[in-house]
C-alpha positions in Angstrom: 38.6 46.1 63.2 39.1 49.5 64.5 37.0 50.8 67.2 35.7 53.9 64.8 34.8 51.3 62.4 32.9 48.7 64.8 31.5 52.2 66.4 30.2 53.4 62.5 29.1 50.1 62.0 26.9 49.6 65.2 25.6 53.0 65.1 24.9 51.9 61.9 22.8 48.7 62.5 20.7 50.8 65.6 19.5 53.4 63.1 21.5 56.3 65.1 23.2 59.1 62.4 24.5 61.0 64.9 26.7 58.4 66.9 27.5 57.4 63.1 28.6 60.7 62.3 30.4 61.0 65.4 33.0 58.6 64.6 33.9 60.7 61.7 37.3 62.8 62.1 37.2 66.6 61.2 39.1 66.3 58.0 37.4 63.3 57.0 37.8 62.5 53.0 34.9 60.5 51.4 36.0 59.2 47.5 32.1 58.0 46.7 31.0 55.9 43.4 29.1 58.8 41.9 31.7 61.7 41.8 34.9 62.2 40.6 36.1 64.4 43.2 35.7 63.7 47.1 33.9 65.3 49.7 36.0 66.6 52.0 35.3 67.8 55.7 33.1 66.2 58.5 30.4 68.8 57.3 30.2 67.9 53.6 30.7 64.2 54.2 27.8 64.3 57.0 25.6 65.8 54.4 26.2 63.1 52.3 25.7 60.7 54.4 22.8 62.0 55.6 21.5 61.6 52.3 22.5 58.3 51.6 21.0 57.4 55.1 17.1 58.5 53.8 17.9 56.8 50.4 19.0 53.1 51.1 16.4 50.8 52.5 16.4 47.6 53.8 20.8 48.6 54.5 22.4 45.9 56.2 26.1 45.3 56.6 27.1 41.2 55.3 30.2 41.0 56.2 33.1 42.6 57.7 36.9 42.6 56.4 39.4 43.4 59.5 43.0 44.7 58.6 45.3 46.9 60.1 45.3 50.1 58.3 42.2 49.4 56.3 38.8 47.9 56.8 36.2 46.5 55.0 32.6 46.4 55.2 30.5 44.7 52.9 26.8 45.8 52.7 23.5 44.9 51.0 20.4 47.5 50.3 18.0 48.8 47.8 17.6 52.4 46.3 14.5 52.1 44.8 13.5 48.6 42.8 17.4 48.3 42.4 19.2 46.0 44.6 22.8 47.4 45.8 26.0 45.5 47.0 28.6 47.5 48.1 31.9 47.8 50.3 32.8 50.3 52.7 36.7 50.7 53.1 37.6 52.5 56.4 40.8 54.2 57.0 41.1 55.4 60.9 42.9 58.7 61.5 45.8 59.3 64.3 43.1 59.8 66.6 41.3 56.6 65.9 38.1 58.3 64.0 37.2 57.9 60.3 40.0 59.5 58.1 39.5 58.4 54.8 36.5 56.4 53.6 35.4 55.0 50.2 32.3 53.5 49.5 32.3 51.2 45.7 28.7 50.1 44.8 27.5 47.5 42.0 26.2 46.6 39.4 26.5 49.8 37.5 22.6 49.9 37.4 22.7 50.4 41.4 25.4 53.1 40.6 23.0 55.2 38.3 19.8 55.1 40.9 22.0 55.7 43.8 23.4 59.1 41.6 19.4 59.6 40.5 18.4 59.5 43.9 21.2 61.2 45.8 21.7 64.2 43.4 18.9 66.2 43.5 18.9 66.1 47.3 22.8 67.3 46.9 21.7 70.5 44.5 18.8 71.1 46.9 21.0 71.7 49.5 23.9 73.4 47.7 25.8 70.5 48.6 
C-alpha cells in the first residue's frame, strides 16, 4: 500500500483530520457516491471530508486492498440507523500524496442518508 494511503488510513483509525487531510495532494480529485461531478482541490475535498468525518459513526476500515497504482480500502459505519459498507480507492500522486480518490457506498439506502445528512452541511457552507 502506498505510504499516503497507510498514512490516511492511520490518521484515520486515531481520530486525527488534520494528519488525514495532510496526506491529500493540492489538486486532489474526489469522485463521491452522491454527486455527479467531483470535488476538486485539497480545499473543497477537505470540506467534504470534514463533513463526512462528523457524519459517520462507529467508521472503521475492514480491510485493505494493496496494488500498485491503486488502492483499496474497505470500510464499515453508520450514518444515522443506516448501516454503510463502502470502499475507498486511492490513487497517489507523483509526489506520493492522495491524487485521485473515490469513495462507492452501499446499499443504496446508505447512499440516500449519507446525501441526507451530508448535504445540508454542504449548502451551509457554500460548499
Amino acid at each position: 500500500m502506498s505510504t499516503a494511503a497507510s498514512e490516511f488510513r492511520a490518521a484515520i483509525e486515531r481520530g486525527d483530520v488534520d494528519a488525514m487531510l495532510a496526506t491529500l495532494a493540492d489538486d486532489v480529485v474526489l469522485h463521491s457516491p452522491v454527486s455527479f461531478k467531483p470535488f476538486e482541490g485539497k480545499a473543497a475535498v477537505s470540506e467534504l471530508l470534514r463533513i463526512i468525518v462528523s457524519v459517520f459513526e462507529d467508521f472503521r476500515y475492514t480491510d485493505g486492498l494493496p496494488g500498485d497504482d491503486v488502492h483499496g480500502l474497505i470500510f464499515r459505519a453508520r450514518v444515522g440507523e443506516r448501516e454503510v459498507e463502502g470502499l475507498d480507492l486511492i490513487r497517489p500522486g507523483p509526489d506520493g500524496r492522495i491524487a485521485d480518490f473515490t469513495v462507492m457506498v452501499r446499499p443504496l439506502t446508505a447512499v440516500v442518508a449519507l446525501a441526507e445528512a451530508v448535504g445540508p452541511q454542504l449548502a451551509e457552507r457554500g460548499a
